[in-house]
N, C-alpha and C positions, 0 to 999 in steps of 0.2 A: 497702537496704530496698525490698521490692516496693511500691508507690505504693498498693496492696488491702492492705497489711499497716497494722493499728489502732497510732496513737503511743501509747505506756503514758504517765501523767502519774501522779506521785506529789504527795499534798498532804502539807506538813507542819506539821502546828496543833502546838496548844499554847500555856500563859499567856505573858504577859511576861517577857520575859528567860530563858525555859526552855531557851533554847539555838538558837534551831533556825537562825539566820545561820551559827552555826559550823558545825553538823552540814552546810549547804547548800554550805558553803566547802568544808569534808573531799570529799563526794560531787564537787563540781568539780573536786578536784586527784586524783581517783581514780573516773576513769571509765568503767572498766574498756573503755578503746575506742569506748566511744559517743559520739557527738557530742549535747550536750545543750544543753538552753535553762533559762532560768529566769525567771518569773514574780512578781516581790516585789510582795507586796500592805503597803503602811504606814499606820498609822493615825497620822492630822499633817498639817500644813501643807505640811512638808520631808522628804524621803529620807532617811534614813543608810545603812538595809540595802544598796539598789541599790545606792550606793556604795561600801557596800563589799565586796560581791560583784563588783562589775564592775571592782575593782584586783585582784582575784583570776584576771583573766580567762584561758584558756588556750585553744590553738589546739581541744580538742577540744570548747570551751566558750567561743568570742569575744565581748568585749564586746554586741557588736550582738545577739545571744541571749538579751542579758537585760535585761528589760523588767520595768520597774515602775511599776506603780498607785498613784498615791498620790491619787483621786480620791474617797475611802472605799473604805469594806467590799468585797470581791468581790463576798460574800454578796447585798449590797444593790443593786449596780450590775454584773449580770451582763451584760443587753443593751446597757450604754452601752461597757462598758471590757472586759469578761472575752471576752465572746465574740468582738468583733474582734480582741483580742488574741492568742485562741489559734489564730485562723482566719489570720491575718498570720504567725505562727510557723512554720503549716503549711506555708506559699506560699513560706517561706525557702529558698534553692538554696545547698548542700545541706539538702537537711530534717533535723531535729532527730529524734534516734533515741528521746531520753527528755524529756520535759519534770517539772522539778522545779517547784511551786509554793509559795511559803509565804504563807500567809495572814497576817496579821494577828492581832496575842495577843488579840484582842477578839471574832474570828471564829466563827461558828459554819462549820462542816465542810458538815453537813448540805445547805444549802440550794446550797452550791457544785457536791455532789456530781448534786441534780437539774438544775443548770446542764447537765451531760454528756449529757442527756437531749434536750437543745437538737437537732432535725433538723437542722444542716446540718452537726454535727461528732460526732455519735452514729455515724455508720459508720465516720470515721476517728480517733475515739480513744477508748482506754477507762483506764478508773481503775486505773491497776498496784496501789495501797494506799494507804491511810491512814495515815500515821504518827503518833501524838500523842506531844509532848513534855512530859517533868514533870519538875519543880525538887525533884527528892527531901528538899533539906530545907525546903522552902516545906510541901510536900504532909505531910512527918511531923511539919508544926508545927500539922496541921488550920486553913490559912488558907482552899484552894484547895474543902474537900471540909465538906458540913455535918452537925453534930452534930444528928441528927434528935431524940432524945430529949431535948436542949436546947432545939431549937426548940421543941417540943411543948409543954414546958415554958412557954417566955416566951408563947407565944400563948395556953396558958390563964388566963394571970396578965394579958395585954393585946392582947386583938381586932385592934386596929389597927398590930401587929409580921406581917412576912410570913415564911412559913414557908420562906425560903430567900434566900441573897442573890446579888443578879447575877452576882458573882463565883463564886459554888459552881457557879450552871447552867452557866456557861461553860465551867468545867473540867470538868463532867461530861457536857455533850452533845459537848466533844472528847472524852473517852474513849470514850465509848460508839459514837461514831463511827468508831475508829481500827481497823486491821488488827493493830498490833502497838503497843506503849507502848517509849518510848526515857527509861531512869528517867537523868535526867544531875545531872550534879555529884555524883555519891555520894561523893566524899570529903570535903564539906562538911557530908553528912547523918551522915556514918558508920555503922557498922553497925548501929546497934539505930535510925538513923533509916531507911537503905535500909529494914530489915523494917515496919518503921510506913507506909512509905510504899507498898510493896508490899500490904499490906493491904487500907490504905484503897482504893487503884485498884484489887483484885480485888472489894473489897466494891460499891463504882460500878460496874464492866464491866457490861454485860446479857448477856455471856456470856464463855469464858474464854480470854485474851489471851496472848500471851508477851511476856513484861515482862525487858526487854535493861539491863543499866547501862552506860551512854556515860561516860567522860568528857572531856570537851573535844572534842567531835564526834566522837570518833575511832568508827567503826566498823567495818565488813564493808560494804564494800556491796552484798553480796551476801546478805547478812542483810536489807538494806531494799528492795532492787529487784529488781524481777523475781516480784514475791509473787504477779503473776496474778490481784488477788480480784476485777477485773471489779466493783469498788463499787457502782458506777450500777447493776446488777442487781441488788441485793441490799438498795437503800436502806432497804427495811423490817423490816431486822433491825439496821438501827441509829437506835435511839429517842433523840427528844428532845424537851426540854420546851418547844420550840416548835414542836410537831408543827402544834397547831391554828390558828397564827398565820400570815398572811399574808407575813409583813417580820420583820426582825430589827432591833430599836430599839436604837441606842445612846445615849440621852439620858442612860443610865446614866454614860459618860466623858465627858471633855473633855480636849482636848491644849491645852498652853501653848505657843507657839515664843518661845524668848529667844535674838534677838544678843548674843552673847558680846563683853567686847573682851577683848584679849590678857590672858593672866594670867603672874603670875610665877612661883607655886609650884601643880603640882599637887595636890600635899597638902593644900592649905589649899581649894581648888574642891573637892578629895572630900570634908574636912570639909563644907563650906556644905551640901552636895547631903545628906551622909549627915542633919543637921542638920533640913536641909528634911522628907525623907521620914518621920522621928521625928515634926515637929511638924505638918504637914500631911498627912500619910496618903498620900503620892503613893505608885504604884503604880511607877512606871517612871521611868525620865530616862533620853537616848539622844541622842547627837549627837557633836560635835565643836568643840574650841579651836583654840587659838593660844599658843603659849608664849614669852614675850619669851627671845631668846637663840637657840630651838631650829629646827633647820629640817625636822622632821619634826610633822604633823599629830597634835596626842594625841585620841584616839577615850575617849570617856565613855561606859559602859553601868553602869547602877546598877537594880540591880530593890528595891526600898525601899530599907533602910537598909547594902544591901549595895554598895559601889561600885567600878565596877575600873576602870582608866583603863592605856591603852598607846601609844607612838608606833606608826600602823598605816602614811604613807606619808608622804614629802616633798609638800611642797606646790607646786606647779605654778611655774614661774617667772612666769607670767601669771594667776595665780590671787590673789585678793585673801584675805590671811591672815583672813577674817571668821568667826568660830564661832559655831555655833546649837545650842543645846538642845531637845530635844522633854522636854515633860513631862507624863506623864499620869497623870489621878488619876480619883476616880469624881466623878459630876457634883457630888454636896451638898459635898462635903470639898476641892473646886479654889478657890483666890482666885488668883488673876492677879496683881491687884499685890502682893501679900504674898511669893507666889515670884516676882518679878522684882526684887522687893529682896532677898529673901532670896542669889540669885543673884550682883544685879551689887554687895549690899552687903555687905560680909560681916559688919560691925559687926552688921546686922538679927539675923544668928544667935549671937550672943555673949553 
């Protein structure tokens, strides 16, 4: 790569649990020859993603390539974390051919995308495309995406209801952001939910998308890299509801971190969690246990009430068996001690 030639960065948004850690795993072990880096932005106290991207690691994609933020939002800390970050990537011998980013499910795209805009990295990188991820049967259960003529509805009935909720804007200033949509898990939504879900995201686009089904990362990557659309130039065709605002507030969420101690049956920790997310509204839980008996690592990712849990590595012979949960919910609907019991007690959810 000629040292005048611009590094392409792909971001890749999308809600919680939308996929987009596997999708960034798939692109890692299918590089098509480039030497790439990655970027994990986590909303938490603690990593999971980076970790588990970085056991994924491969020579055309080494550990050391991949860096994570877990400082907040990109969004919000562009000059503290984002921009030395991807100025330090630059400087790596040999240079990174592609840089993958994935934001945070809580992200707005937008504000990352004026980051590029930044003088001291505007001549040597540009925005290959946007990708946004959607949980096809989340989206054709209308969680993600809002019933305008509902809302209309309750706010003439009561002034003081807002005509939209944090959750809806977030999923729709990542669409309207995105180069291309990645509809994943379709075979959880099945066919008459893929078609509801493709709807509603054509009816959100501000202009017209091609909409891919993934499932379980797997793609082309040649379908998502290499798109060219140069973002950064074009920022004003892609609108969002916080065009007029200064900052991107998250006071809307909050994240829980629970130390784990070892458990004996998985089954019975995905009951708690499913349990929790029923009676507490959390949006997410993401980390990692310890299982009396087993010498491989069980990795927990649950987007509500949906929970899946897999051994993803051995655990280090030096590494202390300690598990932590991230949990997050929207800021009114979080109690702390209630899911720390509900966690470490399992009687609490019985």
């Amino acid at each position: 790569m000629s040292d005048l030639t611009k590094i392409p960065v792909t971001v890749v948004t999308g809600f919680l649990g939308s996929g987009k850690t596997t999708l960034i795993r798939h692109l890692m072990q299918n590089p098509q020859g480039k030497r790439l880096a990655v970027v994990v932005n986590e909303f938490g106290d603690i990593g999971v993603d980076g970790d588990i991207l970085k056991s994924c690691a491969i020579p055309d994609c080494p550990a050391e390539n991949i860096v994570e933020l877990a400082n907040g939002c990109i969004c919000c800390t562009v000059a503290d974390d984002f921009i030395p970050t991807i100025e330090a990537l630059m400087a790596v011998d040999p240079r990174p051919e592609h840089i993958l980013i994935e934001t945070s499910g809580l992200a707005l795209p937008k504000p990352l995308l004026k980051a590029f805009d930044w003088p001291d990295i505007r001549s040597r990188i540009t925005v290959d495309g946007v990708i946004a991820l959607a949980d096809a049967e989340a989206v054709a259960h209308g969680r993600f995406a809002p019933n305008v003529a509902a809302v209309d509805a309750q706010r003439a009935a009561d002034d003081s209801l807002d005509h939209e909720t944090p959750l809806s804007e977030v999923f729709e200033d990542q669409i309207s952001c995105a180069d291309i949509i990645l509809l994943t898990k379709p075979d959880l939504a099945g066919a008459d939910g893929v078609t509801k879900a493709k709807a509603v995201i054509e009816a959100e686009a501000p202009r017209p998308l091609p909409i891919v089904e993934v499932a379980e990362g797997i793609v082309d990557p040649r379908v998502v890299l290499g798109l060219e659309a140069a973002a950064e130039d074009d920022i004003a065709a892609r609108p969002s509801h916080h065009d007029t605002h200064h900052d991107h507030d998250h006071e809307d969420f909050e994240s829980v971190v629970i130390d784990m101690p070892e458990v004996t049956d998985p089954m019975e920790l995905a009951a708690r969690i499913e349990a929790l997310a029923r009676t507490q509204n959390v949006l997410r839980v993401k980390g990692y246990v310890s299982v009396q008996g087993k010498p491989m690592r069980l990795l927990i990712q649950a987007v509500g009430a949906r929970v899946r849990h897999q051994f993803d590595r051995p655990w280090g012979p030096d590494e202390a068996r300690q598990g932590r949960l991230v949990v997050i919910a929207e800021h009114d609907d979080i109690n702390s001690d209630v899911i720390r019991m509900a966690l470490l007690d399992p009687v609490a959810v019985e």
